[in-house]
C-alpha positions as a Markdown table, in Angstrom:
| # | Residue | x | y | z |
|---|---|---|---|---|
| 1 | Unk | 20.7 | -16.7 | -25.2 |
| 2 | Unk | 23.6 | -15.7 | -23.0 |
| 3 | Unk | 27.0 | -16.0 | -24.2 |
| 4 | Unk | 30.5 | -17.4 | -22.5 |
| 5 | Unk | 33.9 | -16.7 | -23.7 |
| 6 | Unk | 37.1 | -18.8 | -22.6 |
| 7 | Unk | 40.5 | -18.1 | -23.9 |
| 8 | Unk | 42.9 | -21.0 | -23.5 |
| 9 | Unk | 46.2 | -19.8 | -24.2 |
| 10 | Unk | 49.0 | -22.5 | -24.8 |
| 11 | Unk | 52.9 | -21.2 | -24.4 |
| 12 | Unk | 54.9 | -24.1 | -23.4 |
| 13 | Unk | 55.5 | -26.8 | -25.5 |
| 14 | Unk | 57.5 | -27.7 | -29.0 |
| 15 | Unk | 54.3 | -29.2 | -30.5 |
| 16 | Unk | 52.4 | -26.0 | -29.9 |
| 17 | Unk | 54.5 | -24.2 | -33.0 |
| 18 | Unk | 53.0 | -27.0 | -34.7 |
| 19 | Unk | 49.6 | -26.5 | -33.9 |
| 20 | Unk | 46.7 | -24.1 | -35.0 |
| 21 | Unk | 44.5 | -21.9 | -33.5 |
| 22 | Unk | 41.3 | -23.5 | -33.0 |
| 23 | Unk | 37.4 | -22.3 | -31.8 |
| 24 | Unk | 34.8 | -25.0 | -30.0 |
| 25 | Unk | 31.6 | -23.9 | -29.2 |
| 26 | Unk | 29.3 | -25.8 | -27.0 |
| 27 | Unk | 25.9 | -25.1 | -26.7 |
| 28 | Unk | 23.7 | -26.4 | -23.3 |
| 29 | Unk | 20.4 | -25.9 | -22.7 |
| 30 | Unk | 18.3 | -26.4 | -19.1 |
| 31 | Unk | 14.7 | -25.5 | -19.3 |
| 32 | Unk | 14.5 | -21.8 | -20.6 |
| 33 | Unk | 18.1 | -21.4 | -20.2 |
| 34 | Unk | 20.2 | -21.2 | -23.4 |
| 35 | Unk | 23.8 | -20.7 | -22.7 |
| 36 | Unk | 26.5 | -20.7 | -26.1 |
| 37 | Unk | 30.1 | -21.3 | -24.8 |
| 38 | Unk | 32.7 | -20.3 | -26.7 |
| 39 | Unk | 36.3 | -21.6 | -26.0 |
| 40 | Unk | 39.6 | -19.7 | -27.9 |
| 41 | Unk | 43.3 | -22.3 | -28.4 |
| 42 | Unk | 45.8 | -19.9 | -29.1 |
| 43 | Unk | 49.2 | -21.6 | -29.3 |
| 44 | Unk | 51.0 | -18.6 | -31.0 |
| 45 | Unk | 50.6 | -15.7 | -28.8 |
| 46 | Unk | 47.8 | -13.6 | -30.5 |
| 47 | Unk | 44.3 | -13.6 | -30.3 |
| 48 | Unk | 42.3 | -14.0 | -33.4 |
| 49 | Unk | 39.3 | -11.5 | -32.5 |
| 50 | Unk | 38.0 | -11.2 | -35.9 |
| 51 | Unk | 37.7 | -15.1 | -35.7 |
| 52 | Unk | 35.9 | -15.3 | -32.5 |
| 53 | Unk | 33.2 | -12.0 | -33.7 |
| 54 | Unk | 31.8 | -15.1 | -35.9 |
| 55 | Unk | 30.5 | -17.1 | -32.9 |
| 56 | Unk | 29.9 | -14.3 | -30.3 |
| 57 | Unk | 28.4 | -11.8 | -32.4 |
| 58 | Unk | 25.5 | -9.4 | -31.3 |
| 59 | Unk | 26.4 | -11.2 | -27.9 |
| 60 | Unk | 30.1 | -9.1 | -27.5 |
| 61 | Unk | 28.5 | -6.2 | -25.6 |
| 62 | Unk | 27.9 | -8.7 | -22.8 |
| 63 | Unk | 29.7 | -11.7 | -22.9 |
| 64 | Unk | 30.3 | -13.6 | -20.1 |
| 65 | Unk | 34.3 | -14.1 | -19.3 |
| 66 | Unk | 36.2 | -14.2 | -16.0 |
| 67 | Unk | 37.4 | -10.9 | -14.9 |
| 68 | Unk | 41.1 | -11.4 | -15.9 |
| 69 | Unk | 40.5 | -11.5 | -19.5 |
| 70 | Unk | 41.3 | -8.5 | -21.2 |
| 71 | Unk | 39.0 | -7.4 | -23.7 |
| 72 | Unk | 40.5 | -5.2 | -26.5 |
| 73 | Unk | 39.8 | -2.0 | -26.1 |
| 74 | Unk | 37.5 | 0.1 | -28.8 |
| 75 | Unk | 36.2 | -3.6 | -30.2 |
| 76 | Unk | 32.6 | -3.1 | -28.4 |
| 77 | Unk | 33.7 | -6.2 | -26.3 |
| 78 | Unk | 32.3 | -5.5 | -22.7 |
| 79 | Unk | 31.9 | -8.3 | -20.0 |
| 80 | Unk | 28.6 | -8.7 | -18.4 |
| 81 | Unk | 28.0 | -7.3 | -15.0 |
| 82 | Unk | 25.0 | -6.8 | -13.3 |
| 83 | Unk | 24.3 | -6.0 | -9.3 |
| 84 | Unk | 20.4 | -6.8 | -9.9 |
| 85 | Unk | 20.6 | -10.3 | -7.9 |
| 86 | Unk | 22.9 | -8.6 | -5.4 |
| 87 | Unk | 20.4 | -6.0 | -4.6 |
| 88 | Unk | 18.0 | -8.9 | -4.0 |
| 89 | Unk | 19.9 | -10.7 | -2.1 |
| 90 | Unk | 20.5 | -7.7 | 0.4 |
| 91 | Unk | 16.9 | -7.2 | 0.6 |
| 92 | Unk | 16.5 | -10.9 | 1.3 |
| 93 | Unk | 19.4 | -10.7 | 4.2 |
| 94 | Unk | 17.7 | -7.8 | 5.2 |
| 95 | Unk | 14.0 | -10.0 | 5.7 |
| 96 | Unk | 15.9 | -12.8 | 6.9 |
| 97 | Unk | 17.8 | -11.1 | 9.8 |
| 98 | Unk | 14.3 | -9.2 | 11.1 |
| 99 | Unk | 12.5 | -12.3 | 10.9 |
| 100 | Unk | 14.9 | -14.0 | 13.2 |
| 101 | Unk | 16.1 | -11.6 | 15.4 |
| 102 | Unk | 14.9 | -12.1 | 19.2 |
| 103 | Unk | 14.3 | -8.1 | 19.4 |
| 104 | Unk | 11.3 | -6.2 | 17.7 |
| 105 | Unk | 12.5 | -3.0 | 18.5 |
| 106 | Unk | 15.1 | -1.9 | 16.2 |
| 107 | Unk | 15.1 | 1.1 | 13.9 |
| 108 | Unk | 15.6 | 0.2 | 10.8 |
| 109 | Unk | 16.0 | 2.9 | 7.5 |
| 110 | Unk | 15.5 | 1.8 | 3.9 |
| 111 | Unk | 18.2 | 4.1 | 1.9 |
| 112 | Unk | 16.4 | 4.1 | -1.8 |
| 113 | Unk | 16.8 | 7.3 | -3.9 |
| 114 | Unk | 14.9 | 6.2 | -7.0 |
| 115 | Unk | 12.2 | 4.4 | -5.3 |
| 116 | Unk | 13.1 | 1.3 | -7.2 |
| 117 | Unk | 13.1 | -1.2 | -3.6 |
| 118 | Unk | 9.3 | 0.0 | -2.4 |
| 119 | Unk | 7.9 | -3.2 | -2.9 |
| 120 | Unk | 9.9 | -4.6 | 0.0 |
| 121 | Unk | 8.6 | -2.1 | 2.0 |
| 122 | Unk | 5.6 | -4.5 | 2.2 |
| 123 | Unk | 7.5 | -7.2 | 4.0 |
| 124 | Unk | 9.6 | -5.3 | 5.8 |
| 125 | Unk | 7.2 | -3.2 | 8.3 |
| 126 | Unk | 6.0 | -6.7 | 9.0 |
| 127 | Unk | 9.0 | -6.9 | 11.0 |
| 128 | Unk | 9.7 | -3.2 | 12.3 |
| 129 | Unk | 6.8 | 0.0 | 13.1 |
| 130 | Unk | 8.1 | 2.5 | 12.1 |
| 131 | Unk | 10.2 | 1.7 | 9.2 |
| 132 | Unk | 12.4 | 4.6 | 8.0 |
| 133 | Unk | 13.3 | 5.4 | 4.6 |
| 134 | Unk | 15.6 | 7.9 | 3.3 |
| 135 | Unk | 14.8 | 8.7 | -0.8 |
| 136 | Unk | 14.4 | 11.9 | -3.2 |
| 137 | Unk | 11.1 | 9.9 | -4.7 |
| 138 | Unk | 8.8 | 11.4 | -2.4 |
| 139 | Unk | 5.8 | 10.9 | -4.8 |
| 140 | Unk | 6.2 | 7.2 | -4.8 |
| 141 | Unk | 7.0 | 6.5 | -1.2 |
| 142 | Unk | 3.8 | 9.3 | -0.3 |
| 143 | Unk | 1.6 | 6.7 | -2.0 |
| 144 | Unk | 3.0 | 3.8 | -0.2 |
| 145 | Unk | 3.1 | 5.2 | 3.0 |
| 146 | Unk | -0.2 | 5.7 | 2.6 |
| 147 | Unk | -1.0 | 2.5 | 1.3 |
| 148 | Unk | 0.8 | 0.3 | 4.1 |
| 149 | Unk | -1.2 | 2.6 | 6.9 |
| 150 | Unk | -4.9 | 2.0 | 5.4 |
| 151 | Unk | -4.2 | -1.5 | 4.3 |
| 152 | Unk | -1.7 | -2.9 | 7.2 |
| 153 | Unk | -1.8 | -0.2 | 9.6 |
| 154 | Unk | 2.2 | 0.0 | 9.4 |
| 155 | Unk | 4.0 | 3.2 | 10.0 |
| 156 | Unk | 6.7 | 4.6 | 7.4 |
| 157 | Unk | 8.0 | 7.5 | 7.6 |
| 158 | Unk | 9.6 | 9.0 | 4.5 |
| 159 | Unk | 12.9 | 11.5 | 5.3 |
| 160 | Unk | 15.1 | 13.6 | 2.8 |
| 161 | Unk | 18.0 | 14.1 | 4.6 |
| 162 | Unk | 20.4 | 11.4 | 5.8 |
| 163 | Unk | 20.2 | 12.1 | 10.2 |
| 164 | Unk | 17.9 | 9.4 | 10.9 |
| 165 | Unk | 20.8 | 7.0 | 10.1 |
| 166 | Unk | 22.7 | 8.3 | 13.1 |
| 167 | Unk | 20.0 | 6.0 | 15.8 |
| 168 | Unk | 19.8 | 3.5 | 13.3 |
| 169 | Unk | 20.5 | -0.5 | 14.1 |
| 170 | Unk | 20.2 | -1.9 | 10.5 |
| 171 | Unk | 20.6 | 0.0 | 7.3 |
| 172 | Unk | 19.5 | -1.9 | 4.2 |
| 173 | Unk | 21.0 | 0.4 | 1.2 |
| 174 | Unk | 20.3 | -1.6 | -2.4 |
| 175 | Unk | 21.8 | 0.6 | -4.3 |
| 176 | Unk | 25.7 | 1.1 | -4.3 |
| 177 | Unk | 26.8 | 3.8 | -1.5 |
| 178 | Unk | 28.9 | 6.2 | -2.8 |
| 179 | Unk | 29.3 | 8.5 | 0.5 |
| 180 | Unk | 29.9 | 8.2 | 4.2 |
| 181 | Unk | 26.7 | 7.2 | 6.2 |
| 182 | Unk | 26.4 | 9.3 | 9.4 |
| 183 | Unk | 25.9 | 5.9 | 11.5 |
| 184 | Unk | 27.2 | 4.7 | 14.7 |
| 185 | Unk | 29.4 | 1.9 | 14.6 |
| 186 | Unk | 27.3 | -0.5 | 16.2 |
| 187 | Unk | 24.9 | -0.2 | 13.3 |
| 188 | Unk | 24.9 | -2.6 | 10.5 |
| 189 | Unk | 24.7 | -1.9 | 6.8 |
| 190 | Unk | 23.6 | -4.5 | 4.1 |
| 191 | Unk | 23.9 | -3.3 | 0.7 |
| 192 | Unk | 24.0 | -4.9 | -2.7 |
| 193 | Unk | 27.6 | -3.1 | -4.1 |
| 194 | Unk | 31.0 | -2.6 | -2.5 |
| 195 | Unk | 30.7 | 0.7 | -0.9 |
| 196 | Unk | 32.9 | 3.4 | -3.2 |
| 197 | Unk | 33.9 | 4.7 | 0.1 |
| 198 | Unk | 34.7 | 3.0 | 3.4 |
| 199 | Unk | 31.7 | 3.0 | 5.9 |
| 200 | Unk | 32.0 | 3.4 | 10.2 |
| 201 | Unk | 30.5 | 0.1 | 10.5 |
| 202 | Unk | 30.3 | -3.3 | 8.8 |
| 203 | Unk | 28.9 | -2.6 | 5.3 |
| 204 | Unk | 27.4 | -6.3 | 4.3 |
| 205 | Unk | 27.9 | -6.4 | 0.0 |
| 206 | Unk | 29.2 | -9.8 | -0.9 |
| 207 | Unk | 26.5 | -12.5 | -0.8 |
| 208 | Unk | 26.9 | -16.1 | -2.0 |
| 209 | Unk | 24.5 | -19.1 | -2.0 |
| 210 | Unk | 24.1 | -22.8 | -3.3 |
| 211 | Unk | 23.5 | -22.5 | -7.0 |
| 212 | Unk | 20.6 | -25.1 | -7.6 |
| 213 | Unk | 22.3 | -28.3 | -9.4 |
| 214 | Unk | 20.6 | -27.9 | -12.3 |
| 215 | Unk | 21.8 | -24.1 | -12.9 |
| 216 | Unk | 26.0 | -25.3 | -11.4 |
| 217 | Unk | 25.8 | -28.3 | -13.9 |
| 218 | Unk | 25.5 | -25.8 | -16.8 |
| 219 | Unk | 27.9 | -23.1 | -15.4 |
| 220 | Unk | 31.5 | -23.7 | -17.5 |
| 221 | Unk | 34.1 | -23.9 | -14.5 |
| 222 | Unk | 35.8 | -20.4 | -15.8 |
| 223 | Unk | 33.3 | -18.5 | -14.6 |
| 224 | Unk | 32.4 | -17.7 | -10.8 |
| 225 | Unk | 28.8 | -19.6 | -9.5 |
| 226 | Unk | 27.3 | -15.9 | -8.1 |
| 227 | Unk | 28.2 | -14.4 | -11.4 |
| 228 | Unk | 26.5 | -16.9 | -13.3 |
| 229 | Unk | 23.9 | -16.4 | -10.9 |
| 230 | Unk | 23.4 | -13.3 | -11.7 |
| 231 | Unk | 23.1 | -13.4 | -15.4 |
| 232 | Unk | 21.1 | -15.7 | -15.5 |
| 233 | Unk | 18.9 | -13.7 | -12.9 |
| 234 | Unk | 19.5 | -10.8 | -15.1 |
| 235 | Unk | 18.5 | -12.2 | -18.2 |
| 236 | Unk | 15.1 | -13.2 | -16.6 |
| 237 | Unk | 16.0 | -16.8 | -17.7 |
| 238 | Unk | 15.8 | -17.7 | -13.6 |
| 239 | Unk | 13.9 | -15.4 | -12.0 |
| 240 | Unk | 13.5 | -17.6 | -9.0 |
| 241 | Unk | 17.2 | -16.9 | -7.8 |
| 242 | Unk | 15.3 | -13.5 | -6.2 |
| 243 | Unk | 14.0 | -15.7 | -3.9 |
| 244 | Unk | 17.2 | -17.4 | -2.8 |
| 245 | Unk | 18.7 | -16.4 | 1.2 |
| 246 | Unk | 22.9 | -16.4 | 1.3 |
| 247 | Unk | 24.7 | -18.6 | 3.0 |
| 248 | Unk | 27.4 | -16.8 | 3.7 |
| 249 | Unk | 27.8 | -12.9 | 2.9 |
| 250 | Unk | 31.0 | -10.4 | 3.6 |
| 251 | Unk | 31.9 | -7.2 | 3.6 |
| 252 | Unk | 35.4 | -7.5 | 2.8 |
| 253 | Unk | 37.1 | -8.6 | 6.1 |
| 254 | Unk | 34.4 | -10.7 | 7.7 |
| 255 | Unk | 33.3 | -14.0 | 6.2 |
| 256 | Unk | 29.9 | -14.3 | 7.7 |
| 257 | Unk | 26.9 | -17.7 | 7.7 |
| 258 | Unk | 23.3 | -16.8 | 8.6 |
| 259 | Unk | 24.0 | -17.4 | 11.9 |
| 260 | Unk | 27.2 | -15.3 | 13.3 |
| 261 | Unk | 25.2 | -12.3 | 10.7 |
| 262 | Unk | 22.4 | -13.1 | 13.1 |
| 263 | Unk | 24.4 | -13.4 | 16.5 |
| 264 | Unk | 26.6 | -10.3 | 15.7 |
| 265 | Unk | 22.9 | -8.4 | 14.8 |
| 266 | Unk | 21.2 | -9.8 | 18.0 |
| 267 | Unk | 24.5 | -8.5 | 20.1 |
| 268 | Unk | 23.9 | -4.9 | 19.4 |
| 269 | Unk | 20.5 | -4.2 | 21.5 |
């Protein structure tokens, strides 16, 4: 079950000094979904957190709230955040751009430390020979690379440090980058966090798409559609969001559709 917490905080009014402060909780359900919203009145200027530990409960390590509500510290209150959608959707951009580009040639570089994104690695050398990819798991990528050239005959070659980048067209970096990337400027990077460190070229991070109706219809309107999205992605109650394309992405500056992504990647030869 995932958990949603609303505080509604009333300071205006004669009638409010009057008035109590209350708890509603709603629960909705759409197939394996199971979401428990719980909404806080306050009409005296303090939150009652003891009050609201009976409905969240085991749920207060990760309860779903909009970022402006502060959580009291030392409570064990912690909002939900997860990138694991975002990570898929920047592989996704990533398949989407190489499958519609109108140039086969491009050097493209996986950055994947852990070796957690080598399944994509068997979709994306459908689109590029050789497909580069920059990691510390050696072991695992050995064994793929191997793999992909006796089953697909696709090249990928495996490299430890970071200079392959500086050729590179498209950069596709799941994981959030926490350094400079020694890449031209013409290069684009898609990644599935805000960069901790501003990048030489577009750095693609913020993806959005349409929510199916079934999933917007149950997300309560204080919380943002992508990070609903994403819990409920997280929570395996709707795995088939990996499978979702944006509609529009950003990196900060540049709201981007499908299409100027693809013209501005088709424009760098």
């Amino acid at each position: 079950m995932l958990t949603a917490l609303h505080i509604e905080e009333h300071r205006t009014g004669l009638l409010r000094l009057l008035r109590r402060n209350r708890i509603r909780v709603e629960h909705s359900y759409c197939d394996s979904v199971q979401l428990k919203c719980v909404t806080y009145e306050h009409y005296r200027g303090r939150i009652g957190w003891t009050a609201i530990d009976r409905f969240v409960k085991a749920q207060r390590n990760r309860v779903l709230c909009s970022p402006e509500l502060e959580l009291p510290p030392d409570s064990g209150y912690k909002r939900f955040v997860s990138h694991e959608l975002d990570r898929r959707m920047c592989e996704n951009a990533a398949l989407y751009l190489l499958r519609e580009s109108d140039c086969r040639s491009r050097k493209v570089v996986l950055i994947d430390s852990c070796g957690d994104s080598v399944g994509v690695t068997d979709h994306l050398t459908e689109y590029c020979d050789p497909l580069y990819v920059v990691t510390e798991a050696s072991d695992i990528y050995a064994a793929q690379s191997d793999y992909l050239l006796n089953e697909k005959g696709a090249a990928l070659r495996v490299c430890r440090a970071k200079d392959c980048l500086r050729d590179a067209d498209l950069i596709i970096a799941p994981e959030r980058l926490t350094e400079v990337l020694p890449c031209s400027r013409e290069a684009v990077i898609l990644t599935g966090e805000k960069p901790a460190v501003q990048q030489p070229c577009a750095a693609i991070y913020d993806y959005e798409f349409e929510l199916p109706s079934k999933y917007r219809e149950l997300c309560p309107d204080f919380l943002d559609e992508m990070y609903f999205a994403s819990a409920l992605y997280a929570s395996s109650q709707a795995r088939e969001l990996g499978g979702e394309v944006f509609t529009r992405c950003g990196d900060g500056v540049t709201l981007h559709t499908r299409q100027s992504l693809l013209n501005a990647f088709n424009t760098n030869p």
